[in-house]
C-alpha positions in Angstrom: 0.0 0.0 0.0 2.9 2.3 0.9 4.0 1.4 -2.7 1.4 2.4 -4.5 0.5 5.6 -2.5 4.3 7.2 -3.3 4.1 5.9 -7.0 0.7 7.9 -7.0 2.2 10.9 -5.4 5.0 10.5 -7.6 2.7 11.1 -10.9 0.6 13.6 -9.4 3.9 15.9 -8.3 5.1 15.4 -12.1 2.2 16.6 -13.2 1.4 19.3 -10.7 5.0 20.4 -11.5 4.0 23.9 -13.2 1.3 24.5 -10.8 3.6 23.9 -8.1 6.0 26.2 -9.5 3.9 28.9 -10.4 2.1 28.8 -7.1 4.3 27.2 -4.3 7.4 28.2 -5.8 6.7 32.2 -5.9 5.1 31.9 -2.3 8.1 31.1 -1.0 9.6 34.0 -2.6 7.3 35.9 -1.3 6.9 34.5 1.8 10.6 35.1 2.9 11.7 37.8 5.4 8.1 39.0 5.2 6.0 40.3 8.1 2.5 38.6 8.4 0.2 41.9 8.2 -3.0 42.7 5.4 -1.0 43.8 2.7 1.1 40.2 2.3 -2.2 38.7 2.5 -3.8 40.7 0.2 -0.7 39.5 -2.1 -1.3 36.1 -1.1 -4.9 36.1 -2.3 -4.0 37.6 -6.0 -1.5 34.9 -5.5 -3.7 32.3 -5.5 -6.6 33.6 -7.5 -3.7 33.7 -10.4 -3.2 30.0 -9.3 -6.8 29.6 -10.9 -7.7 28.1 -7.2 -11.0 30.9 -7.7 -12.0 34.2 -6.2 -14.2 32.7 -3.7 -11.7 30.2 -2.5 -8.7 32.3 -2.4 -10.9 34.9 -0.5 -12.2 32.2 2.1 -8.6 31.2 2.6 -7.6 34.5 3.3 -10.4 34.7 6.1 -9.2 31.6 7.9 -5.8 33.5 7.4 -6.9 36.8 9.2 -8.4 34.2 11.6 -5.6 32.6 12.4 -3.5 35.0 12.9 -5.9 37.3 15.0 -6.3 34.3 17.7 -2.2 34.2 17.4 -2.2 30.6 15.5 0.0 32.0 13.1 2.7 34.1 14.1 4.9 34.1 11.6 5.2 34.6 7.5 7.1 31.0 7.0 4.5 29.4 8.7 1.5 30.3 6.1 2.4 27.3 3.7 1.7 24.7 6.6 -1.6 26.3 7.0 -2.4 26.8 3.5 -1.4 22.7 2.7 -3.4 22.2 5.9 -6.5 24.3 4.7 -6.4 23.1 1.6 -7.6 19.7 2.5 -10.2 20.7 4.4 -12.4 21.5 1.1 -12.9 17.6 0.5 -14.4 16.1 3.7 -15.2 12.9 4.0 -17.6 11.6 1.0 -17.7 9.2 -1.6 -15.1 9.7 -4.4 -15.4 6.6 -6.3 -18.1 4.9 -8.6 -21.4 4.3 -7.0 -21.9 0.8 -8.8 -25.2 -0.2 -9.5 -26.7 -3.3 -7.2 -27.4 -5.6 -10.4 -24.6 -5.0 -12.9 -23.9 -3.2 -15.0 -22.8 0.1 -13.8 -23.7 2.7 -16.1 -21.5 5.7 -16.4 -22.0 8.0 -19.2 -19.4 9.9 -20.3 -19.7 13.9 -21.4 -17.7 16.9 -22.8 -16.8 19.3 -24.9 -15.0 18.4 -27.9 -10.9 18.6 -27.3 -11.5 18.0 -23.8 -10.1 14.6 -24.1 -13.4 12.8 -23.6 -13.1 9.7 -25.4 -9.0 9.2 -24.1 -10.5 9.5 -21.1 -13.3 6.4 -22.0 -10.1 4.4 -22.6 -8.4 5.4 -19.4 -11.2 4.2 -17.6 -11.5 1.3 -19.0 -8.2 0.7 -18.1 -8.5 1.3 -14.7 -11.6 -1.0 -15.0 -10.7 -3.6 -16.3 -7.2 -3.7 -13.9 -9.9 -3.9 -11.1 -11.2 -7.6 -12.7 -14.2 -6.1 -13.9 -15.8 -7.2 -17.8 -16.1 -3.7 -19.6 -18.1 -3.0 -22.7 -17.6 0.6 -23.8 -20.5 2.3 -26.6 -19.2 4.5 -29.2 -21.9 6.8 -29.3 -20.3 9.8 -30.6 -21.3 9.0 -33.5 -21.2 12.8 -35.3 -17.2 12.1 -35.4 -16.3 9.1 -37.3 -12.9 10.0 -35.8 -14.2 9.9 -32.3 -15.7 6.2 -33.3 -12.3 4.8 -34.9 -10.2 6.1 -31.9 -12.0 4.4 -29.2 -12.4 0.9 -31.3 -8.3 1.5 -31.3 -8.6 2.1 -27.6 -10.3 -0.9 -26.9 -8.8 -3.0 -29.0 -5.2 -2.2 -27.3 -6.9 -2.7 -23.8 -8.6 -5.5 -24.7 -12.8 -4.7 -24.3 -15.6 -4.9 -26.4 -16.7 -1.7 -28.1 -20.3 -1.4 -29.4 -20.7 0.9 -32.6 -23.5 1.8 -34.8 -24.2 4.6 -37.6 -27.1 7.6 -37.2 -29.0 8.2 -33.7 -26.5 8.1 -30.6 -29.2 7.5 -28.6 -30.1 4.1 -30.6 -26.0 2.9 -29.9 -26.3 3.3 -26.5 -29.3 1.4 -26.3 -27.4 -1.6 -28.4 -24.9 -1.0 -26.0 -27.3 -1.5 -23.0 -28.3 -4.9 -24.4 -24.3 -5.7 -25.3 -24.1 -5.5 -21.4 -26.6 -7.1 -20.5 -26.4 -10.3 -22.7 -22.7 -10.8 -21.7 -23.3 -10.1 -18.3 -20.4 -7.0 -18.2 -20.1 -5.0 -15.1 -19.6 -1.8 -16.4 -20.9 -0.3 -19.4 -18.8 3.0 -21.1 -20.6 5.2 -23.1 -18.5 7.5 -24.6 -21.1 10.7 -25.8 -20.9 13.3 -28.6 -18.7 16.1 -27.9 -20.3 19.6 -27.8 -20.1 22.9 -26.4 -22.6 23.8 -23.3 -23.7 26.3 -25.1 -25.0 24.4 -28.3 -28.9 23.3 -26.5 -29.5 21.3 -29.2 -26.6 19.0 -28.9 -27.3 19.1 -24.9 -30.7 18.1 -25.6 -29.2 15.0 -27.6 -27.4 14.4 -24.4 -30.8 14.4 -22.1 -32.2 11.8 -24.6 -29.2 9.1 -24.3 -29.3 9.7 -20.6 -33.5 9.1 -20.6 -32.4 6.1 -23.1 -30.4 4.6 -20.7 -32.3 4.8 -17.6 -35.3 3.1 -19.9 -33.3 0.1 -20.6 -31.7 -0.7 -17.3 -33.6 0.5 -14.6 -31.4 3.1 -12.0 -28.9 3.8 -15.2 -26.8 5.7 -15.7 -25.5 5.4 -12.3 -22.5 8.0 -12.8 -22.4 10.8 -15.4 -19.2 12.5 -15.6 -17.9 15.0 -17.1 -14.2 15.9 -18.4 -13.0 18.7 -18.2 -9.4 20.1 -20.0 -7.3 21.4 -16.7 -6.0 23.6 -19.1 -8.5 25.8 -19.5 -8.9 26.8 -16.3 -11.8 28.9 -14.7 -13.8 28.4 -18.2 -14.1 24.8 -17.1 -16.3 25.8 -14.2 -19.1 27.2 -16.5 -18.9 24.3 -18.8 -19.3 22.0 -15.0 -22.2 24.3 -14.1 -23.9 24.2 -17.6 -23.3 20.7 -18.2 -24.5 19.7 -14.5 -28.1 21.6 -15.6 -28.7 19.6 -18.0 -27.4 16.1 -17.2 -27.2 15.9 -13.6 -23.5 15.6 -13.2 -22.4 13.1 -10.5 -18.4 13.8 -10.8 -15.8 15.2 -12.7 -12.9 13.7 -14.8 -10.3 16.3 -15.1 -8.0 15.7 -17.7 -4.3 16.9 -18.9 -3.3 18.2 -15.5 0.1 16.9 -16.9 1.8 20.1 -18.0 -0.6 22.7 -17.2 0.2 25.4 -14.7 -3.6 25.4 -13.7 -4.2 22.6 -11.1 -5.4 24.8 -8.8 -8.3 23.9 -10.8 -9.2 21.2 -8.7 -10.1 23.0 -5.5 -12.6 25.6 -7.8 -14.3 23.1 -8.8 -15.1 21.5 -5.2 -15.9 24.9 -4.2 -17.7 26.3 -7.2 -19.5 23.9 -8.7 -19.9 21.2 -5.4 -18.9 18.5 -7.6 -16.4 16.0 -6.9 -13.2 15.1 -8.9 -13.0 11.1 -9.4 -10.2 10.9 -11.6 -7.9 12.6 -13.3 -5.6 12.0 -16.3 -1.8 12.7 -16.3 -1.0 12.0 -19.3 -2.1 10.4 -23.1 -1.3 6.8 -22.4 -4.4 4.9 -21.7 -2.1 3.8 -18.1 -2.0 7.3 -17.1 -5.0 8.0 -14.7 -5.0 8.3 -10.8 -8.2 8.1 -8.8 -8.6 11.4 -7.1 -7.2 11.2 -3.6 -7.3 14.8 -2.0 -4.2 14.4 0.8 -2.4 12.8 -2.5 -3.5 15.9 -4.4 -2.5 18.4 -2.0 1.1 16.4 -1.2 1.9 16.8 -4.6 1.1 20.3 -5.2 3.7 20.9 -2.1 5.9 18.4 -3.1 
């Protein structure tokens, strides 16, 4: 266990390396030789809204700063990065960060996002991470406005080694195939990968309802996760694609993707405080191999790694 928990933090503090950088690194800098009063905390707050941790974050931290060092908890300037790492995990108490699998396989998760987001890598990644567990996984192509979108994950699942259901026309009609594909060999989870669109195209969303509606028809309780990837790199814009995308599928968790290389991890915490959804997984890089479940001690280990 010890193993796998610093291999974890391992990939997590290479891919939190930027954000790391661009955050913990220049807090240091500022940190040092510093007296603790309202103007270094006022820096500390642009600091960390720059950090794309979110206004309303950054200014709540800031408050349990003044706090702090009103009732004398915090004396000194050095000491604000032990607070903030401590803080900092305090915005994910205790819940249910995995799958909520269904009580009669399969588990239903349907998969959404907006094309570039790396949606359907994502499918794969799952999968993966699936199918490691011992779990039979059937994934449905039912992106089916992207031929591409259709031919990468049949390449996906033919590398990991799962069945992939396709069909031409009406998405909504694949992932009903798909349903029965499930069912009739008796697969645990069921993968369907959905058209890519913007939140702000409502017909495409609608599309979206009707697979969901789809779904739940065919297997009663389905789908039993929707989530949603989001691109780390785009930072707060990600948040309004989570809030639009949550009206009109019910969101259940996020999957945030490319947090390799971006300097905007701090992405992770706006989201649990903006949008009160939780991050399940997230993907660190483009191999299939390259997902973590999302741990929030791991998370906030790495990004003071």
């Amino acid at each position: 266990m010890a193993a796998m928990f610093a291999r974890a933090l391992e990939k997590l503090a290479t891919g939190l390396a930027r954000t790391r950088q661009r955050l913990v690194g220049s807090l240091k800098a500022m940190l040092t030789g510093r007296q603790l009063d309202d103007a270094l905390l006022d820096e500390l707050e642009a600091r960390l809204i720059q950090a794309d941790i979110g206004v309303a974050t950054a200014a709540r931290i800031k408050a349990d700063l003044q706090a702090a060092y009103k009732d004398k908890r915090l004396a000194r300037a050095e000491d604000v990065l032990e607070f903030l790492k401590a803080d900092l995990k305090t915005n994910w108490p205790p819940a249910d960060r995995g799958i909520r699998l269904a009580v009669t396989p399969p588990t239903v998760i349907l998969i959404a996002g907006i094309n570039g987001s790396g949606k359907t890598t994502s499918v794969a990644k799952l999968a993966w991470q699936f199918k490691q567990e011992g779990k039979k996984v059937v994934l449905a192509a039912a992106d089916t406005f992207r031929a591409a979108a259709v031919e990468q994950l049949s390449i996906w699942a033919d590398r990991i080694g799962v069945e992939v259901v396709k069909g031409a026309g009406d998405p909504a009609s694949v992932a009903f195939d798909a349903c029965d594909a499930a069912l009739a060999r008796g697969a645990d989870i069921l993968l369907v990968d959905t058209a890519g669109r913007l939140h702000t195209q409502d017909n495409l969303m609608r599309e979206l309802t009707k697979i969901r509606n789809v779904v739940s028809r065919r297997i009663p309780g389905a789908p039993h996760e929707v989530l949603l990837v989001l691109d780390a790199t785009t930072g707060q814009n990600a948040i309004n694609q989570a809030k639009a995308f949550a009206a009109a599928v019910d969101v259940t968790g996020i999957f945030l993707a490319k947090l390799d290389g971006t300097a905007k991890g701090g992405i992770v915490i706006a989201i649990r405080n903006e949008v009160n959804l939780a991050v399940k997984f997230v993907g660190l890089g483009e191999s299939y191999e390259d997902i973590e479940p999302f741990d929030p001690d791991q998370f906030v280990e790495a990004l003071f790694a």
